[in-house]
N, C-alpha and C positions, 0 to 999 in steps of 0.2 A: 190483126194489129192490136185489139183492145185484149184478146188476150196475152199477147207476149207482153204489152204494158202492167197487166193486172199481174201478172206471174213476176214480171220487176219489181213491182211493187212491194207484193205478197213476201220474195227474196229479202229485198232489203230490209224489212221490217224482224223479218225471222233472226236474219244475221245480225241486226243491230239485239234483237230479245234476247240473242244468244251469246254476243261477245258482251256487253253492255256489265255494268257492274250490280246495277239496279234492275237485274232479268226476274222476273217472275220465280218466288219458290213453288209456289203452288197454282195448278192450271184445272181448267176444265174442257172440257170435253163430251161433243155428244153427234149423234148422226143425223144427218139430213133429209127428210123427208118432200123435195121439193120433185113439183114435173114443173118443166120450165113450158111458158108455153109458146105459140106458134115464133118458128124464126124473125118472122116478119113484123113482128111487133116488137122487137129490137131489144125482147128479153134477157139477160143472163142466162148461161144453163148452167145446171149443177156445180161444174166445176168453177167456174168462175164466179159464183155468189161465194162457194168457198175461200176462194181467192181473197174475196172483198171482205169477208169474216176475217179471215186469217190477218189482212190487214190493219182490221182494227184492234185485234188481239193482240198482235207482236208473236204469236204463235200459231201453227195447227189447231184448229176446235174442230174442226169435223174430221172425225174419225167413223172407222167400221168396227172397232175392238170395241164397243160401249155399248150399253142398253136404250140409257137416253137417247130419244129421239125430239126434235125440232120438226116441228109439220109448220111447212109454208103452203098457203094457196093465194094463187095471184090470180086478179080476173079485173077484168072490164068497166067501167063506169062508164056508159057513156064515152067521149072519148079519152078517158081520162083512166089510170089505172090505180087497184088500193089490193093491199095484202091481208090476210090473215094468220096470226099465227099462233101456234098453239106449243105447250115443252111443259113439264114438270114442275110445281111452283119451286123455284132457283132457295125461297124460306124453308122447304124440307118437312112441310106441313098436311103433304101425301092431296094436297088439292092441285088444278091443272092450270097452269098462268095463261091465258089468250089476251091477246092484242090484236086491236086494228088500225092499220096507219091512215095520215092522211092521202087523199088523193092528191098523186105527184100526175103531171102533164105527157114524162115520158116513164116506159119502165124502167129501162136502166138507172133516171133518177130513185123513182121508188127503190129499186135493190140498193142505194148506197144507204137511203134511209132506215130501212130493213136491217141492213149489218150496223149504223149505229144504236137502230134501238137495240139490236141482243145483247151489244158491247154495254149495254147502260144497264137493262135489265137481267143479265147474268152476270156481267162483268165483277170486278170486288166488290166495290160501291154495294151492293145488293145481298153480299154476304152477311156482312154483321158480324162478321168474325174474324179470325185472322184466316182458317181455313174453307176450302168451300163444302157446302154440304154434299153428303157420299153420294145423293141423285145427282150430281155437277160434278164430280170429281175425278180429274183425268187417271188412266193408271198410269204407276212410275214408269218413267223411264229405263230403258237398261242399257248403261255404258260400258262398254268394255276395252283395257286399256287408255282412255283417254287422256290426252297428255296436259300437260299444266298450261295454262293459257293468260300473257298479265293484258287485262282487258286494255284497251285505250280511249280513255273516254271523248264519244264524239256527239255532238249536239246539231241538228238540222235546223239551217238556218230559218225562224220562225217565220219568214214570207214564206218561203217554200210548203213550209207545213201545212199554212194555212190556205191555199193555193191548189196542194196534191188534193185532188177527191179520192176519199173513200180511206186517208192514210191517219194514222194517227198524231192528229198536230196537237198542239197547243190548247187546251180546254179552261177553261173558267167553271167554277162551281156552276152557274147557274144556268149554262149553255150546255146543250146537248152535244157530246163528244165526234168530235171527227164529223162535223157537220157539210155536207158535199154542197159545193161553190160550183155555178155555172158562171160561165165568160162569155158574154156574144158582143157582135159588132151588126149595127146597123143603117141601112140607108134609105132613102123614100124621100117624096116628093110633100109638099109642103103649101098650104095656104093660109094668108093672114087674111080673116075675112073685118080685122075691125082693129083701128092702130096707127095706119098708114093713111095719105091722103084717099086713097080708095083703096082696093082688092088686089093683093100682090101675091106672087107665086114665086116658087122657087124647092131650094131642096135642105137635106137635112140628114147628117149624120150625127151615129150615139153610139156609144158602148158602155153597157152597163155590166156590173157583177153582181148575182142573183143569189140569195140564199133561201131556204124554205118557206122564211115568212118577212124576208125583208128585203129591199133589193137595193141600190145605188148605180146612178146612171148620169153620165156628161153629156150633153149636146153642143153641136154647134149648126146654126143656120145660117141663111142667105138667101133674104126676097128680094124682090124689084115689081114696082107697079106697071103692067103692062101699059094702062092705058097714061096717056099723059096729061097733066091738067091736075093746079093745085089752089084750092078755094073759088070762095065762089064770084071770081074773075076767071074762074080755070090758067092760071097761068100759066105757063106752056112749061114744064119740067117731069121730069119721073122721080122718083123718089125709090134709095135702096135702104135696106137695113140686113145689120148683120148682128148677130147676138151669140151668148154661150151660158147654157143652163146647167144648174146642180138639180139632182132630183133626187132626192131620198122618198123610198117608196114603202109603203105597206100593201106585201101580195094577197091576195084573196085569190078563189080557184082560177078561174081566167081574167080577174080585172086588178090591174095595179093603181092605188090611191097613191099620190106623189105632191109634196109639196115641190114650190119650184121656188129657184132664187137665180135671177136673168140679169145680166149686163148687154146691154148692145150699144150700137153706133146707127143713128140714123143720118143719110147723107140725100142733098136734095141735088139735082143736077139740071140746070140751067137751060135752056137753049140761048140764053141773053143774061148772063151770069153779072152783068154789069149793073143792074138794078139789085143782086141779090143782096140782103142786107144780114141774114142769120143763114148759114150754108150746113150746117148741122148739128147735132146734139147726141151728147152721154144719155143712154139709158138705163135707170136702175128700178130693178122690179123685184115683186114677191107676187106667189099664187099659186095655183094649182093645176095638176095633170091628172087625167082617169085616162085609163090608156088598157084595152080587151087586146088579148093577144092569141090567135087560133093556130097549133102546133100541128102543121099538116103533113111534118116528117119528123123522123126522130133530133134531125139539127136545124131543122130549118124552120121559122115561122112568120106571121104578119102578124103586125100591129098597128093598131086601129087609134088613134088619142084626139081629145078634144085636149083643150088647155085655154086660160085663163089669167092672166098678169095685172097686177097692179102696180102702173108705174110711180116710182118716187119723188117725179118731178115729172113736169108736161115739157113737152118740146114746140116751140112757138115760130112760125115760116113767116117772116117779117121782109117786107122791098122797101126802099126807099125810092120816091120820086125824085125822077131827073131833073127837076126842073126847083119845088121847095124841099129838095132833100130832106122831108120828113119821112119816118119808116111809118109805113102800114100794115097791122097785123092780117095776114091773107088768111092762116089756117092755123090751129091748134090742136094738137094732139088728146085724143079723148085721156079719159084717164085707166080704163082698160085694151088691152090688146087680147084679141080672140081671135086662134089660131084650130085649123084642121090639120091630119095628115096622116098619111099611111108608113110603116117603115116595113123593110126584107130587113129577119135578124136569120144572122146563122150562130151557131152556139164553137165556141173556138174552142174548149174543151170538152170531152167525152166523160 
């Protein structure tokens, strides 16, 4: 399946570089030196890293007709993998260009990042000229008969671009080209150990969209105090809360730094609601997430987070007596919430 997609891909981009009005006059070219390794570590092989090239080119780059070669070596870190790669300096300075990537969690990540560093480091950007140098230089083409063709210009809509991994979308100067987007969705169990009148459990879904070194992610939760008893009358009620978090992250190899910005609802429930005098309260928070995620299949992971909130206001559990109708403050909301939790992400795109 991921190659009939990678070959769509690979298609559309060729047929767009080809009909397209703004096609490439001058291309390069050069052969692939790659052993892909065991199946089971969820590698691309040969053809399919080509694939992934070709799609950031808008063209064929790996050919057999050419001298230049491209030596890749993929291996191991721990559980983590990183590339090697070695080609002819792209400057024509008769010295040898080597690169090492970062370590990516899966390989098939790694290979997306692998075809946009070549797009960046061969690519035009890297020439300096209008043509590329004769160590890069594909040989012509040869047409014969080809008939007149009036292009139509067509544009892919820039969500989509930016969205396809591995295809050539939308680039900014300062960003690395065709930068591969993962998508996951996730679910897990949840504990608030400090926030609520005591210890509450519950659960908590997220879906976040991950880029190399930055990631964005939404939540939403829902605890409930198992035990019952609020202030120190313990008066007889439970207490639930429901919230929904922004996380913008900064990734490191396996731990994501995430600032967090939280709204929720906390609602207190009764067994004798007739004395209640404040039944609930808005919550508004800023804070932090650290959150280690260990990749135990190629889509599938756990994640591990502590987190941290500063609320904007306290929430205050106040009764009023039946008899002098004054309210009594019973319990008050600290000014942090400290929360555990485990989530299952699976990755919705390949």
């Amino acid at each position: 399946m991921r190659r009939l997609l990678l070959l769509a891909a690979a298609t559309c981009a060729l047929a767009l570089a080809s009909s397209a009005a703004a096609a490439p006059k001058h291309k390069i070219a050069f052969r692939l030196d790659y052993d892909a390794p065991d199946a089971s570590t969820g590698c691309p092989d040969t053809e399919e890293l080509a694939l992934m090239m070709a799609a950031e080119f808008g063209y064929v780059v790996v050919r057999t007709d050419v001298s230049t070669v491209l030596h890749v070596d993929v291996r191991r870190v721990g559980k983590d993998f990183e590339a090697e790669l070695s080609a002819p300096d792209p400057s024509g300075n008769g010295k040898e260009w080597r690169w090492r990537t970062d370590k990516q969690g899966t390989c098939r990540e790694l290979a997306y990042d692998m075809a946009s560093l070549v797009r960046l480091a061969f690519g035009p950007r890297a020439w300096g000229s209008e043509t590329p140098p004769p160590v890069l230089a594909a040989p012509p083409d040869i047409e014969v008969g080809r008939p007149e063709i009036h292009p139509v210009a067509f544009r892919m809509p820039e969500f989509l671009a930016m969205i396809a991994p591995g295809s050539a979308g939308p680039t900014s100067p300062g960003s690395p080209e065709g930068t591969p987007v993962q998508v996951s969705a996730a679910l897990g169990p949840v504990v608030s150990l400090l926030g609520l009148p005591s210890v509450a459990v519950g659960g908590q879904g997220m879906v976040d969209v991950r880029w190399p070194r930055f990631a964005l992610a939404a939540d939403m939760r829902g605890v409930v105090t198992p035990a019952s008893g609020i202030g120190p009358r313990d008066i007889p009620a439970r207490t639930s809360f429901w919230s929904g978090t922004i996380l913008p992250c900064a990734r490191a190899s396996i731990l994501d730094i995430c600032g967090a910005a939280a709204i929720g609802r906390m609602t207190f429930h009764l067994e004798k609601p007739g004395s209640l005098s404040v039944s609930d309260g808005l919550l508004v928070g800023f804070g932090l997430r650290l959150a280690a995620r260990w990749n135990f299949a190629q889509r599938y992971s756990l994640l591990f987070f502590g987190e941290g909130i500063a609320d904007v206001r306290s929430v205050v559990f106040k009764t009023a007596g039946p008899e002098s109708g004054q309210t009594v403050e019973e319990w008050r909301a600290p000014p942090v919430r400290l929360s555990l939790g485990t989530l299952f992400s699976i990755m919705l795109n390949e």
